[in-house]
N, C-alpha and C positions, 0 to 999 in steps of 0.2 A: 455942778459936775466936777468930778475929783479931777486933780490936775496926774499926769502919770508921775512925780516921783511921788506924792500922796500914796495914789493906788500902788507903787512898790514899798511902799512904807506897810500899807495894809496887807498886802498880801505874805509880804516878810515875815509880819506878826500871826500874822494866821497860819502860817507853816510852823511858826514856833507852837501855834498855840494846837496843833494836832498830834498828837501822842507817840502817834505811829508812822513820824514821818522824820528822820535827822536833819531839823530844817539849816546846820551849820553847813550842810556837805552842797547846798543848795543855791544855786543865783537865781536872781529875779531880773528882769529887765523889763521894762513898760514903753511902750512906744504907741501913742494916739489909742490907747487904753486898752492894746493886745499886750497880754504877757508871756512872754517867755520864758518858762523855766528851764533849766541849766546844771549842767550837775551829774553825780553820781548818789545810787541808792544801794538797796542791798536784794531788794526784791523785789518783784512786779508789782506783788501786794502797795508795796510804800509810792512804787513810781505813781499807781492808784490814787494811793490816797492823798499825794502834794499835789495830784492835778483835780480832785474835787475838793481840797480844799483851798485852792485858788481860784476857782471856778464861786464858791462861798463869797467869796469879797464884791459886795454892791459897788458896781461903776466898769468891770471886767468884760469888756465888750468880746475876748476872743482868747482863748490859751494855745499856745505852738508848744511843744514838748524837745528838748535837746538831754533830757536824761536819758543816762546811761545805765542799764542793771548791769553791776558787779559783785556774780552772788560769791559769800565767804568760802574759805575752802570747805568749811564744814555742811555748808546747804550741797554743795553741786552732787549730781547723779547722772548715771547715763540716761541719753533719750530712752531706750531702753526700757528703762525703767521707770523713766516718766509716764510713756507711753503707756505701759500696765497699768502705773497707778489713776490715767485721767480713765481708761475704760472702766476701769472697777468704780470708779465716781459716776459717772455716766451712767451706768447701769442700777446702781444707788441711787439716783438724784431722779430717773426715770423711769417707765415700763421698757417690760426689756425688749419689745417694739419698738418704742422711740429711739431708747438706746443706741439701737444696732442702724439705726438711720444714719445715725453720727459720724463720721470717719472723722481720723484722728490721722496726723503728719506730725513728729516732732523733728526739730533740727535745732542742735546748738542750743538749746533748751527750750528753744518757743514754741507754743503749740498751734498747731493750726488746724482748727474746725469747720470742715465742709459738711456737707447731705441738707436736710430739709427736718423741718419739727411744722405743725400745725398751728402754732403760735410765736409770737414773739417775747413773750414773758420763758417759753420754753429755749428759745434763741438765747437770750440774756442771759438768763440762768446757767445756761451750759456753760459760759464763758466764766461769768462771775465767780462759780464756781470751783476755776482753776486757778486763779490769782492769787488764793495765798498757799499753794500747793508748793513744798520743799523743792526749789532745782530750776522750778518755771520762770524766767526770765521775759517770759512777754506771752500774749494770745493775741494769734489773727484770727477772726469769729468772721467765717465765711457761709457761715450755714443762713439757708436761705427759706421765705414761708412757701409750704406747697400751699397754692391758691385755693382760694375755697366758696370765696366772696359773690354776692349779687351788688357789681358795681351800683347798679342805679339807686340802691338803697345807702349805700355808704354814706355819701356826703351829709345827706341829712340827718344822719345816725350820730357823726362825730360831732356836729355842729349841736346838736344836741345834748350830746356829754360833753362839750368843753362849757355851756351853760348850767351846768350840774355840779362843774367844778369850784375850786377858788378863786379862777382868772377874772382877776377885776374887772378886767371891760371884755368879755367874751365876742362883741362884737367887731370888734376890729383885728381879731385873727380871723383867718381867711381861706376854705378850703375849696383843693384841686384834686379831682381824682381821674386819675388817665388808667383805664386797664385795672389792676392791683394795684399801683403805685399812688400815693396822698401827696399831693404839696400843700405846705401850712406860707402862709406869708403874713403880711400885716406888723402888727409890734404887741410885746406885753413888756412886764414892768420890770421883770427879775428872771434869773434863773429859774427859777422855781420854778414859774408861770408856765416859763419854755418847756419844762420841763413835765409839766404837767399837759400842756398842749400836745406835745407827741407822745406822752404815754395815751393819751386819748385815742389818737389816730393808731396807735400798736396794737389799743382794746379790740379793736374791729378784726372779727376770723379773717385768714388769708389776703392780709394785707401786708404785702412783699418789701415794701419799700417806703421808707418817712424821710422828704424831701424837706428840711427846715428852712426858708427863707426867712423866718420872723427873725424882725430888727428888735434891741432892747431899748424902750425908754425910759431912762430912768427919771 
């Protein structure tokens, strides 16, 4: 197991080593193998991408976020016109049913997305989508799954795609399904794994909510 200045050592060089990220403007700090990044960026895009690619470094049990977006004078715009530009994306990215599901809030540059989509990949997507948008300084993704699901088949359904997947030991993650909602518990080996474990649980229609307890062993 890394010792944590080790894993700030790793995850330093992993910020350097990511393109799109000024890993000079950047602190790290490690404490019983949570990291904290620190700092100033220039866009929400990059706050993004230093916290997945700290997230990348094997032994990272946890990331807290203390970055700050300070976009240049030359990015900022009105809410305004934020606001236009994330509907016309939405509307783009979607049918214009789904779309118009979407409500949109800007303030200060952040956006923030309420209503309901049928999926969670359409959830994701909507957010993802505005991150490298000129002006946006952050997304709260409040949109929520309208339910759709026959709880009593779930469990068995997931449990069955996560042995379909990569996860080396499929059995010892562990699922809960209360109403729409999945809890995962158990342990896998990486990020990845976890990562793979709740896109599993997101695959299933009208499944509202993914509750991760999994512990990582490395």
């Amino acid at each position: 197991m890394k010792s944590d200045s080790q894993l700030q050592q790793d995850v330093m060089a992993e910020l350097q080593w990511e393109p799109s990220v000024h890993a000079t403007r950047i602190g790290v700090e490690v404490k019983d193998g949570i990291v904290t990044l620190a700092g100033q960026v220039d866009s929400s895009a990059e706050k993004w991408n230093a916290e997945r690619a700290a997230q990348r470094v094997s032994g990272v049990m946890a990331i807290t976020t203390e970055l700050k977006v300070q976009l240049p004078s030359s990015t900022k715009r009105s809410d305004g016109d934020i606001a236009d530009s994330v509907h016309s994306i939405l509307e783009w990215a979607y049918s214009l049913a789904v779309g118009r599901r979407i409500k949109v809030m800007v303030e200060a540059g952040c956006v923030t997305l309420s209503g309901d989509v049928d999926w969670q990949y359409q959830r994701q997507a909507a957010a993802d989508n505005l991150r490298t948008l000129t002006g946006v300084t952050g997304v709260n993704n409040e949109i929520t799954i309208k339910p759709s699901m026959a709880a009593a088949a779930v469990k068995s359904d997931i449990e069955a795609a996560l042995k379909r997947t990569s996860i080396a030991d499929a059995k010892k993650v562990f699922v809960a399904v209360h109403g729409s909602d999945v809890t995962l518990s158990g342990s896998v080996h990486s990020w990845d794994e976890r990562a793979t474990a709740t896109n599993s649980a997101w695959g299933m229609p009208g499944v509202r909510n993914v509750v991760d307890k999994m512990t990582l062993a490395y």
